[in-house]
C-alpha positions as CSV (number, residue, x, y, z in Angstrom):
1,X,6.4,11.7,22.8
2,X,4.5,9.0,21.1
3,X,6.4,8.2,17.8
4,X,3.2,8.1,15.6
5,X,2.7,11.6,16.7
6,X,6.9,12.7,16.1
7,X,6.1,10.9,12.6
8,X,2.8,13.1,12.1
9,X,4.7,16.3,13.5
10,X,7.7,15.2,10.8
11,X,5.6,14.4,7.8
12,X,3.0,17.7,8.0
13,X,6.0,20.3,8.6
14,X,8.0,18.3,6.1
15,X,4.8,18.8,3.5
16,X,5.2,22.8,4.5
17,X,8.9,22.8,3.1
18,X,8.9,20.0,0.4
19,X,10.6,17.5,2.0
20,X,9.4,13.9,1.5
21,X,11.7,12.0,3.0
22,X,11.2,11.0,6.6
23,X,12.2,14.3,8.5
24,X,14.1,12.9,11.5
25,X,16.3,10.6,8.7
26,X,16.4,13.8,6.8
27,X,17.7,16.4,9.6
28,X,19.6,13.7,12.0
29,X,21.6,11.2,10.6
30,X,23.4,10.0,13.6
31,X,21.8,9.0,17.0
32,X,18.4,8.4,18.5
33,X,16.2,11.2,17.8
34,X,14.4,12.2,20.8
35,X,11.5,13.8,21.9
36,X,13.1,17.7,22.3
37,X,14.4,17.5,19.6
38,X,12.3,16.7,17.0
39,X,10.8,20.0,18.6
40,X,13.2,21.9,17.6
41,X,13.3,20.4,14.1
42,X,9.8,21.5,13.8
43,X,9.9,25.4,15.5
44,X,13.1,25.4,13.3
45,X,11.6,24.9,10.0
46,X,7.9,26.6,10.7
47,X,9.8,29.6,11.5
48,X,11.2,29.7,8.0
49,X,8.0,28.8,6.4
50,X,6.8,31.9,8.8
51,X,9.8,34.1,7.0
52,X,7.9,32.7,3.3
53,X,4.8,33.1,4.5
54,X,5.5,37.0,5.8
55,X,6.4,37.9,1.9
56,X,3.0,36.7,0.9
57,X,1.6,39.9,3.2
58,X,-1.5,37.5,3.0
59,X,-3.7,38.0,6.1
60,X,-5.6,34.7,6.0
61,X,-2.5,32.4,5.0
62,X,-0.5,34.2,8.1
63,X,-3.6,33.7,10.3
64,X,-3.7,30.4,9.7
65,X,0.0,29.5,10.2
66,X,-0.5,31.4,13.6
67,X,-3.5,29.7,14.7
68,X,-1.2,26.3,13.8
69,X,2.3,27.3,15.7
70,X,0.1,28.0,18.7
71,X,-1.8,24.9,18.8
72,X,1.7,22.6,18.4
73,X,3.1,24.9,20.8
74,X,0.4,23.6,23.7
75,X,0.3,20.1,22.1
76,X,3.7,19.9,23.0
77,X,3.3,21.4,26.6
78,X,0.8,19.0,26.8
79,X,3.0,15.9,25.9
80,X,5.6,17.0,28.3
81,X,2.9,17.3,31.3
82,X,1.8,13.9,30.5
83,X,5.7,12.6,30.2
84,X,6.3,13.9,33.8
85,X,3.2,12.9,35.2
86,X,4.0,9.2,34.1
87,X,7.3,9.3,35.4
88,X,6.0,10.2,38.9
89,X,3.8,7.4,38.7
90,X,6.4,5.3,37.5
91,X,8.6,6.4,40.8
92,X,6.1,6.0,42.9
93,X,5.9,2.0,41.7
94,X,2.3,2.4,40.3
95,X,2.2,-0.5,37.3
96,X,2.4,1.6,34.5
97,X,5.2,-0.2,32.5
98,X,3.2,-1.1,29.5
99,X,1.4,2.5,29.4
100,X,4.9,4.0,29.0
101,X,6.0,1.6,26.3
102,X,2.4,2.6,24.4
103,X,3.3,6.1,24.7
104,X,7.0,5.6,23.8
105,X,6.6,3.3,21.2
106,X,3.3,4.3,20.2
107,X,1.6,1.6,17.9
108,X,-1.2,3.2,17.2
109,X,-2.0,6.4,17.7
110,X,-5.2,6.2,19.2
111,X,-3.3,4.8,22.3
112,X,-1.1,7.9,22.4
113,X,-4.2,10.2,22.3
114,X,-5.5,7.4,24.9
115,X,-2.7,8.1,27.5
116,X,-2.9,11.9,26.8
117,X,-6.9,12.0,28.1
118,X,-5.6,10.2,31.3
119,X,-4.1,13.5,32.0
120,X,-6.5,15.3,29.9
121,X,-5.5,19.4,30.7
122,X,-6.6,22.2,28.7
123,X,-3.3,22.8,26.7
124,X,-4.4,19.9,24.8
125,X,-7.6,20.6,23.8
126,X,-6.7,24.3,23.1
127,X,-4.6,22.7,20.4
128,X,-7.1,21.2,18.6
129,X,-8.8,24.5,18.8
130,X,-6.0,26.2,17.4
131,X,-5.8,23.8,14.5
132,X,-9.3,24.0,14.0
133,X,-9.3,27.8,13.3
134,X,-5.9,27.3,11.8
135,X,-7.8,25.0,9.3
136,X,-11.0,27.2,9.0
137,X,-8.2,29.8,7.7
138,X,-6.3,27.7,5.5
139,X,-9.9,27.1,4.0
140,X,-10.8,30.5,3.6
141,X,-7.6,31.8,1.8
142,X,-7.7,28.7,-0.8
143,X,-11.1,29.4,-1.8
144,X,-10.1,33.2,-2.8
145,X,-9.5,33.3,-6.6
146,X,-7.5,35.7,-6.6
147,X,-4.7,35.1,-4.9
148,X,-1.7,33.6,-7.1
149,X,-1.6,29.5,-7.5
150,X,1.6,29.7,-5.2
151,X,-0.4,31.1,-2.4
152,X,-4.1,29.3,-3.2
153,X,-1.0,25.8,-2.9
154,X,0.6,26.9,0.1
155,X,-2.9,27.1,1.8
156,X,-3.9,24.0,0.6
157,X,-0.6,22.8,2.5
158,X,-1.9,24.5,5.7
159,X,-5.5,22.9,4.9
160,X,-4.1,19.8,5.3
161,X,-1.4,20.1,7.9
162,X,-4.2,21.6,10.6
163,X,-6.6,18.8,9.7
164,X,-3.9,16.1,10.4
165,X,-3.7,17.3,13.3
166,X,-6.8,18.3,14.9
167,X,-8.1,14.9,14.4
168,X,-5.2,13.2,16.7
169,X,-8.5,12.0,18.6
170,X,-9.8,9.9,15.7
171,X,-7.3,10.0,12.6
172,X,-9.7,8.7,9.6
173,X,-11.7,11.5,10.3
174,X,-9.5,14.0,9.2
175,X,-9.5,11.4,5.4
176,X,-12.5,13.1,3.8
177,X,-11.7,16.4,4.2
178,X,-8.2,15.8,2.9
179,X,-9.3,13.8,-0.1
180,X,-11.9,16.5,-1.1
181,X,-9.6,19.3,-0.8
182,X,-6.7,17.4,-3.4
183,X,-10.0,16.5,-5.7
184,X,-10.6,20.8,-5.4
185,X,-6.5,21.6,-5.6
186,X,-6.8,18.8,-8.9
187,X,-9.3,20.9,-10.5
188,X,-7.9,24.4,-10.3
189,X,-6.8,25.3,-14.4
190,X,-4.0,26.9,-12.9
191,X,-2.9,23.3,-11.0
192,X,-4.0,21.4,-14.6
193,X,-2.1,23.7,-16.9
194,X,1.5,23.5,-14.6
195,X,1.1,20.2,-15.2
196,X,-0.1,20.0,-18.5
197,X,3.1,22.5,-19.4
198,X,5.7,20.2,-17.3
199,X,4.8,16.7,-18.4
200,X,3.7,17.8,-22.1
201,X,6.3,20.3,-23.0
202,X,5.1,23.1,-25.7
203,X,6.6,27.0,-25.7
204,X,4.8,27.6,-22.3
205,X,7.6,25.1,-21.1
206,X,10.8,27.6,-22.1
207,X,9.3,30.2,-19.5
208,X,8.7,30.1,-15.2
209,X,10.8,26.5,-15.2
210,X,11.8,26.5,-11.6
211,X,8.5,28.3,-10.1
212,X,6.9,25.3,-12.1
213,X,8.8,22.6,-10.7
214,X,8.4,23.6,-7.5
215,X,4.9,23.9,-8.3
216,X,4.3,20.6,-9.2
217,X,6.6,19.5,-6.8
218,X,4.6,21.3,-3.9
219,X,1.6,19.1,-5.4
220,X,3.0,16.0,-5.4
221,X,3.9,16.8,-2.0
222,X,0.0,17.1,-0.9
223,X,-0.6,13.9,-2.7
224,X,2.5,12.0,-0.9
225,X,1.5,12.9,2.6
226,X,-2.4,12.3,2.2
227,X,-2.0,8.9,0.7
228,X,1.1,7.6,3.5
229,X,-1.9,9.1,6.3
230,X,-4.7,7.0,4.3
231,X,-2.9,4.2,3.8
232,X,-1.6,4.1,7.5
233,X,-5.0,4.8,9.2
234,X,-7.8,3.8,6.9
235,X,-8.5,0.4,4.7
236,X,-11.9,2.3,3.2
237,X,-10.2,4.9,0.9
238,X,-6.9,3.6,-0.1
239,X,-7.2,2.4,-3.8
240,X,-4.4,4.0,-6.3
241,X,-6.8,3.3,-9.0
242,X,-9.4,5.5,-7.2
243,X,-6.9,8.4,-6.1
244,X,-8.1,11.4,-7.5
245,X,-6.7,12.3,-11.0
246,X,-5.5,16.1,-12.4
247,X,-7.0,16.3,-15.9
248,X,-4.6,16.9,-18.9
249,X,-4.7,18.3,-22.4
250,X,-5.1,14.3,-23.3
251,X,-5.2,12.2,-20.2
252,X,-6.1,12.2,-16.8
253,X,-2.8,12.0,-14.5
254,X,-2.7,9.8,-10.7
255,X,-0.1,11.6,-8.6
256,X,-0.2,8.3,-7.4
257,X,-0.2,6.0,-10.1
258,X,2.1,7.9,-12.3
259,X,4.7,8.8,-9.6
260,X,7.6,8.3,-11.5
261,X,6.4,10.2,-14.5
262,X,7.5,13.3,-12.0
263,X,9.8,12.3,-9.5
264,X,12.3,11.1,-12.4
265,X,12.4,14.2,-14.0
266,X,15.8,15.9,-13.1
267,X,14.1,19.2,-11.6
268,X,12.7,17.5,-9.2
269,X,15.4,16.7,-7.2
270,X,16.0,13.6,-5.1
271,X,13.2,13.9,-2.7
272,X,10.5,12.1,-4.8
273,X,12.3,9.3,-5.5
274,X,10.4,6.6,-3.6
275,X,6.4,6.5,-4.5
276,X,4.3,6.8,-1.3
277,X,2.9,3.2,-2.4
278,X,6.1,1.2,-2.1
279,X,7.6,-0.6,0.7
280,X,10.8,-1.6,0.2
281,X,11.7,-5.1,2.4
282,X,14.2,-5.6,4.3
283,X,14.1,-9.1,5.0
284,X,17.2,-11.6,4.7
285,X,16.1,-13.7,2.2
286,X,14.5,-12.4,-1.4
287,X,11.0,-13.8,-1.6
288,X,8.9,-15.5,-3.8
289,X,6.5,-13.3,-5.4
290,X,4.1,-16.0,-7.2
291,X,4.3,-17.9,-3.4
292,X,2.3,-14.8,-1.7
293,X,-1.0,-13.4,-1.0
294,X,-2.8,-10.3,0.7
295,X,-5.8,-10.1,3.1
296,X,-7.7,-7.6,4.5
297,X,-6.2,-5.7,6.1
298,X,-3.5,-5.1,3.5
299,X,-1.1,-7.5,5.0
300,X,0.9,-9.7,2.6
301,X,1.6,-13.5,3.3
302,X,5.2,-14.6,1.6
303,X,7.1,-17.3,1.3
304,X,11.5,-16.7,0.9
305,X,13.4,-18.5,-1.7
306,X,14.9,-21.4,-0.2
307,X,12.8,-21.9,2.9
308,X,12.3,-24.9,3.6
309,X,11.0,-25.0,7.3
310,X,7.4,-25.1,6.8
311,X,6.7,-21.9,7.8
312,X,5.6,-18.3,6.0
313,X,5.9,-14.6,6.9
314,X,3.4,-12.3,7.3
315,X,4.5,-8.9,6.5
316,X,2.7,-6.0,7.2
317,X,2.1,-2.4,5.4
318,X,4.5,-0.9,7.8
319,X,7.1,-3.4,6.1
320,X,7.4,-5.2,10.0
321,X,7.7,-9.2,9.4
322,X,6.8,-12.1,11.9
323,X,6.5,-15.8,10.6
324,X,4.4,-18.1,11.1
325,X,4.5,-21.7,11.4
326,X,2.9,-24.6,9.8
327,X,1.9,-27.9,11.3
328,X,4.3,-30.3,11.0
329,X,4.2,-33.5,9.4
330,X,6.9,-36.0,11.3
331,X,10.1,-37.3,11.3
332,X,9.5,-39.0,7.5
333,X,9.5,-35.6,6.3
334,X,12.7,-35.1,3.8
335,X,11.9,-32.6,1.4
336,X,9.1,-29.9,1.9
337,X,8.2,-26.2,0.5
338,X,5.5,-23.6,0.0
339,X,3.7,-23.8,-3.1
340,X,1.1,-21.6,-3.2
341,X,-0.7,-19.3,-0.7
342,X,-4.2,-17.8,-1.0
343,X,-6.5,-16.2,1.6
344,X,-10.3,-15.7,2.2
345,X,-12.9,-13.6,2.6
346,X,-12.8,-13.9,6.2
347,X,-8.8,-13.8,6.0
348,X,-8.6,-17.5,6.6
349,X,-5.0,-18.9,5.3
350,X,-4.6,-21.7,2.7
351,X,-1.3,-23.1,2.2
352,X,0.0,-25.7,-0.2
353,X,3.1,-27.7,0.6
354,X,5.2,-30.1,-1.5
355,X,6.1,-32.4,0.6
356,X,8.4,-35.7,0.1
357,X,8.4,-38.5,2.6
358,X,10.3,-41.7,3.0
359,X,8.9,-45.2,3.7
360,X,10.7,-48.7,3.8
361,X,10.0,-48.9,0.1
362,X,10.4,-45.7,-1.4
363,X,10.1,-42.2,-1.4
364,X,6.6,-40.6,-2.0
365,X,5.8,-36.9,-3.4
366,X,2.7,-35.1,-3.0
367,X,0.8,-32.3,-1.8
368,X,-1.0,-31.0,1.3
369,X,-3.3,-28.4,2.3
370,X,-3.2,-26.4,5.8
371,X,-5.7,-23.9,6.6
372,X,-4.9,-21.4,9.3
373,X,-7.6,-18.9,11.0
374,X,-7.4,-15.3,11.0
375,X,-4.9,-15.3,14.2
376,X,-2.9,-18.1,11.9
377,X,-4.0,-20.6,14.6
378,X,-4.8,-24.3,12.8
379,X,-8.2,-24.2,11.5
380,X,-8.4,-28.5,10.3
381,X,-6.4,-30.9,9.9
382,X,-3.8,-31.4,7.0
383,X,-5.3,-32.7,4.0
384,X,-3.4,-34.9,0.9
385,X,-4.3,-33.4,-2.3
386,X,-4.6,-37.1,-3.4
387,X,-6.1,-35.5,-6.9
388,X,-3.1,-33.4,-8.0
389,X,0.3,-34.7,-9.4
390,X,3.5,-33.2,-8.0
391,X,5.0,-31.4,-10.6
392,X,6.5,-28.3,-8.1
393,X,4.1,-25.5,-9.8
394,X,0.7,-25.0,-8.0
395,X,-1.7,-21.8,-8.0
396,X,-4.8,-21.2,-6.0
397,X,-7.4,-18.9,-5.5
398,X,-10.5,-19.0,-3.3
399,X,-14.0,-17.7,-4.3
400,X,-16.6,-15.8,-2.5
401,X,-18.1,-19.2,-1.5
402,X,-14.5,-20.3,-0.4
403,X,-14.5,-23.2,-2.9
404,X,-10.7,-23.7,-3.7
405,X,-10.0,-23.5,-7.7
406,X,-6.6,-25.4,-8.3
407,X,-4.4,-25.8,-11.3
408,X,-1.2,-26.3,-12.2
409,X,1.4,-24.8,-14.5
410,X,2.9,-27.0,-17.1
411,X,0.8,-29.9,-17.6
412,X,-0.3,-29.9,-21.3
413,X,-4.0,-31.0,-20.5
414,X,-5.2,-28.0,-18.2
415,X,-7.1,-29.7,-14.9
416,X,-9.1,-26.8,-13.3
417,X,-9.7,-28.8,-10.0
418,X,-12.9,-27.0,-7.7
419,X,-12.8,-28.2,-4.4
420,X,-14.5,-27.5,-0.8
421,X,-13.0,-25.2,1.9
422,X,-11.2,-28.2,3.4
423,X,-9.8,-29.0,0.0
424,X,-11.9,-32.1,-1.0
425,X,-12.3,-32.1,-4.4
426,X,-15.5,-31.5,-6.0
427,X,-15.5,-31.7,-10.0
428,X,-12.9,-30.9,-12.3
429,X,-12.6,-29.8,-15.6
430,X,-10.3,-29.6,-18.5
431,X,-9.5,-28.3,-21.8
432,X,-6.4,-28.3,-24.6
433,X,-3.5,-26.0,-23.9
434,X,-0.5,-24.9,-25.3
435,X,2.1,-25.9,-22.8
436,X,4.1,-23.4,-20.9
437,X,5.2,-22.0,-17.4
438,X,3.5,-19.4,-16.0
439,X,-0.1,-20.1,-15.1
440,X,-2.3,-17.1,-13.4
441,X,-5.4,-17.5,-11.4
442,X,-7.8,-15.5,-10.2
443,X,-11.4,-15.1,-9.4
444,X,-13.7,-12.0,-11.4
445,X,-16.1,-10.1,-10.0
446,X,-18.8,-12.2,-11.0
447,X,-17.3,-15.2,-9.0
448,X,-16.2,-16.4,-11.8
449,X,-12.4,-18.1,-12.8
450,X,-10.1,-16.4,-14.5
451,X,-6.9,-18.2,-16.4
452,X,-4.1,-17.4,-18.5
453,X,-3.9,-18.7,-21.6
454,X,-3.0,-19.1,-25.7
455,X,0.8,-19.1,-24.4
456,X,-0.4,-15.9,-21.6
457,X,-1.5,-13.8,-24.8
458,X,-4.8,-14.1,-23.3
459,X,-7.1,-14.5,-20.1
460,X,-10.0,-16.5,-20.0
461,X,-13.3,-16.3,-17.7
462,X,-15.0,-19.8,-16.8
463,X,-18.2,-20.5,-14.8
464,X,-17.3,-22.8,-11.9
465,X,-18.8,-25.6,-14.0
466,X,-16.4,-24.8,-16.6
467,X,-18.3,-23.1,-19.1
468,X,-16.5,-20.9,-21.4
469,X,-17.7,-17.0,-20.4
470,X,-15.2,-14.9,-22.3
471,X,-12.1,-14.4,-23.2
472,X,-9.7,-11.3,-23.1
473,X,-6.9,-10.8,-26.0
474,X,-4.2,-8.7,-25.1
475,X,-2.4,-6.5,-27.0
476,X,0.4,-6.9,-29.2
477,X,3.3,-8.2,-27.3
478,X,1.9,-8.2,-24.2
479,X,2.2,-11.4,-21.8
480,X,0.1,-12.5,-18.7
481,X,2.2,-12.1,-15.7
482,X,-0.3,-11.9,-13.0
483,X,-4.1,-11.0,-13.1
484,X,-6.9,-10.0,-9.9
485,X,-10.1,-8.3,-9.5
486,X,-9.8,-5.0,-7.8
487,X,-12.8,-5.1,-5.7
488,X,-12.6,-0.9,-5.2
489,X,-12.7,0.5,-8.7
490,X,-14.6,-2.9,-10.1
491,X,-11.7,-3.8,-12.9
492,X,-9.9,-6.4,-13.9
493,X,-6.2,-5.9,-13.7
494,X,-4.0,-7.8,-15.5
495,X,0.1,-7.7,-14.9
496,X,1.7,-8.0,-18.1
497,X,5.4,-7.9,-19.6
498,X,5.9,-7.1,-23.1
499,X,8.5,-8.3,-25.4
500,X,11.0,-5.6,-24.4
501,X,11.0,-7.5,-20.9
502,X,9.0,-4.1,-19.5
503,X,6.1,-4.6,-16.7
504,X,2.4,-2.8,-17.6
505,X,-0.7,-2.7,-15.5
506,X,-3.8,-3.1,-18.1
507,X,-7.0,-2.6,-16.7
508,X,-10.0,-4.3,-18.0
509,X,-13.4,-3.6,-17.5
510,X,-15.6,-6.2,-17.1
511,X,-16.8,-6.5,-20.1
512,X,-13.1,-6.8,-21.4
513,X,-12.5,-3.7,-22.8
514,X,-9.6,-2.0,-22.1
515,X,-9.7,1.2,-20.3
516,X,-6.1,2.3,-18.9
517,X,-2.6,0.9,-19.6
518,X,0.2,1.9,-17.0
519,X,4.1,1.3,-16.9
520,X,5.0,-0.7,-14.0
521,X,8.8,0.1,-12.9
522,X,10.4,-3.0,-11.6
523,X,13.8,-4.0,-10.1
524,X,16.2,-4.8,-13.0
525,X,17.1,-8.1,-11.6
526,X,13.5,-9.0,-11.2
527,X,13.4,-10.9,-14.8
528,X,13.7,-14.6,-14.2
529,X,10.8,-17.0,-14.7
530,X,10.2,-17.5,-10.9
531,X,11.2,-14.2,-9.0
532,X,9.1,-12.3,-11.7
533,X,6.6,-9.7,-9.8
534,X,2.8,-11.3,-9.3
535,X,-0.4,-9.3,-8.4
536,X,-2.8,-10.6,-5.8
537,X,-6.2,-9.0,-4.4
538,X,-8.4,-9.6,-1.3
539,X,-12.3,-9.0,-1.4
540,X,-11.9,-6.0,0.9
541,X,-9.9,-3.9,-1.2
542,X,-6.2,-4.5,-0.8
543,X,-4.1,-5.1,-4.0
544,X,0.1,-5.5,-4.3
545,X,2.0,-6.3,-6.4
546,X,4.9,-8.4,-5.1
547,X,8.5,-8.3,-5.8
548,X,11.5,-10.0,-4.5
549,X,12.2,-7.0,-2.4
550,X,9.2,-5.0,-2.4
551,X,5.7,-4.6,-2.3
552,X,3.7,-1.5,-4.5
553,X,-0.4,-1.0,-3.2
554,X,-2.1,-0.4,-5.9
């Protein structure tokens, strides 16, 4: 069986019973985990959700779970027929070795489903019948008022679980009709007061604790699997910012956003640990947050602390690295590292290296710029940033018309240098500065540049030309640690720490007004002046915030 659809199988039974954590980790701690029995793991568990579901004496909800046994039932005789039928052509010396490792490894889905319409039988598409009628069930029974919040939820969970898996064929269908059932499931009072009553408190609180929790829980649960599906198979609709929110007595909640407001509590047990947005690395060396950027398709560009090679890694959302390799400069070479990284509209790569080389006379420090192409082939030649002194700290960012807006970090005269796509320098323009280390860039949504400044208490907005726009004070207490424009939600987000060394997410309209302030949870060893998290954006979409040894979408 293609391992995208084991994972699918895992994550919408694992929804059914609660369990968040990756089922095959979860159930089989030892071994590979094959084909059969994953099967089993999943006729194992949908037969106890049958037993829960039989109490319920609800005909819809158990005609709906039906309709969905059946159809993985002939999705998995189909699976098998197609397993045999490529070994047989495998025997028979037919060249089918790369088809096998699609359907074994399966990196996409779509060339799973590919391989299963070679052999296209009618056990296939009699389960995505089944799931159909399993979802129109699932539909009917959560639209009936009057069955009990537990029951209108557990439908909900069927809803979704059927539509994952009818759409097999083509994945981001199956995204709107998930996202506007959790907007419907978000605005049931039943769904708003649990949670209301859980994260608020008051006498409701003292009564139902455990039905609650698992509840909210159950909820959460919904939220988890949609997003890790979004996130895996669609670029259009995966903004934290946008998710939809469950209204409170005096906020509006993110499942999302505020993960950890729930999955700390004790009563939740230790299967929402880990926020659906997070990937945790697992590369060798701890990276350089402020030495990263993100393109398009959500894929972030870092740099490790003490690399030296010229070369960076691209890591993508699945939290698989490759690097990839600048151009090299010769033998005179002594000294080089990443400074900065940025990327462009068009995902084009801009890199700038310190570099120190040694002539008969002397040894010279400077700083170059490479440009690599959206397959991180060489786009131009290296250029010398002739313009900019080497004093180690760099930041760039790239605007829609893929000028390059330079600066540097602790040089008391600020030198905002605009240059071309090829990194010749334009104009420049500077102003008084109090002098300190952390320097953020970033570009608005007007095009515009935004800066750090007053000792990171503030962020100001300049017109390419250097014309003063505006200028954002932040609250009391609060420091600049990283600032973007999330293209999605049309905010300005701004990555703060406050004097009790904790991480915030303030988002700006913009206009400048503040509209939401959320606690960012970092790693406690995350606190020095250059492993710090930073924020980046891309045009499309995509924002992370970057840690040593992790990376959060928001």
């Amino acid at each position: 069986m293609s391992s995208i659809i084991t994972s699918i199988l895992s994550s919408t039974v694992g929804l059914l019973w609660n369990g968040a954590r990756d089922l095959t980790a979860a159930k089989l701690k030892d071994g590979d985990v094959t084909d059969t029995k994953i099967r089993e793991i999943f006729v194992s568990e949908s037969n106890d959700i049958k037993t829960k579901l039989d109490g319920l004496s609800r005909k819809d909800l158990l005609s709906s779970y039906d309709f969905l046994q059946e159809g993985v039932h002939l999705l998995n005789v189909s699976l098998d027929k197609s397993k045999l039928e490529q070994k047989a052509e495998t025997t028979a010396g037919r060249s089918s070795v790369i088809q096998s490792e699609i359907l074994r490894e399966a990196v996409e889905l779509s060339q799973a489903i590919r391989e299963l319409k070679i052999n296209a039988d009618k056990e296939f598409e009699s389960a995505l019948e089944r799931f159909k009628d399993a979802r129109k069930a699932a539909t009917h029974a959560f639209r009936i008022e009057s069955l009990h919040i537990e029951e209108r939820i557990v439908a909900a969970k069927l809803r979704v679980v059927s539509e994952l898996l009818e759409c097999l064929e083509s994945p981001e269908t199956a995204i709107p009709g998930c996202l506007s059932l959790l907007k419907k499931l978000h605005a049931l009072p039943a769904v708003q007061g649990m949670f209301n009553v859980y994260l608020n408190g008051g006498i409701k609180s003292m009564w139902n604790k455990d039905q609650r929790a698992e509840n909210v829980k159950s909820v959460m649960m919904i939220n988890y699997v949609v997003f890790k599906y979004v996130f895996k198979f669609s670029r259009k609709y995966t903004s934290v910012h946008a998710w939809s929110t469950i209204e409170l007595a005096d906020r509006s909640f993110n499942p999302i956003l505020k993960w950890r407001e729930v999955s700390t509590r004790e009563s939740m047990g230790d299967e929402l640990t880990q926020p659906p947005n997070k990937l945790i690395l697992n590369t060798i060396n701890i990276i350089r947050p402020h030495r990263s950027a993100v393109n398009s398709h959500g894929n972030v560009f870092v740099n490790s602390h003490g690399d030296d090679s010229g070369s960076i890694m691209l890591i993508n959302k699945k939290g698989k690295s490759k690097v990839v390799n600048l151009p090299s400069h010769g033998g005179n070479v002594v000294a080089q590292f990443i400074d900065a990284l940025a990327v462009d509209n068009d995902d084009n790569v801009y890199v700038v290296r310190y570099l120190r080389t040694r002539t008969e006379n002397d040894d010279v420090d400077s700083y170059v710029l490479d440009v690599l192409d959206e397959n991180y082939n060489v786009k131009q030649d290296s250029r010398r940033l002739e313009f900019l002194k080497a004093t180690y700290y760099v930041e760039i960012a790239i605007n829609k018309n893929n000028d390059i807006i330079m600066t540097t970090y602790d040089d008391p005269q600020v030198g905002l240098y605009i240059c071309d796509k090829t990194g010749k320098l334009k104009h420049k323009f500077e102003r008084r500065h109090y002098r300190q280390y952390y320097r953020s860039l970033g570009i608005s949504g007007q095009d515009e540049i935004m800066i750090s400044s007053e000792k990171n208490r503030a962020v100001e907005i300049y017109s390419v030309e250097g014309n003063l726009k505006s200028t954002i004070k932040l609250p009391e207490g609060h420091e600049v640690r990283g600032l973007v424009f999330h293209y999605v939600i049309c905010k300005i987000i701004i990555l703060t720490m406050s004097v009790e060394r904790k991480y915030f997410l303030l988002c700006y309209t913009e206009a400048g007004e503040l509209h939401e302030t959320t606690a960012f949870v970092i790693d406690k060893e995350d606190y020095d002046a250059f492993g710090s998290p930073s924020i980046k954006s891309h045009p499309s979409g995509p924002v992370a915030v970057v840690e040593k040894r992790s990376i959060t979408f928001i």
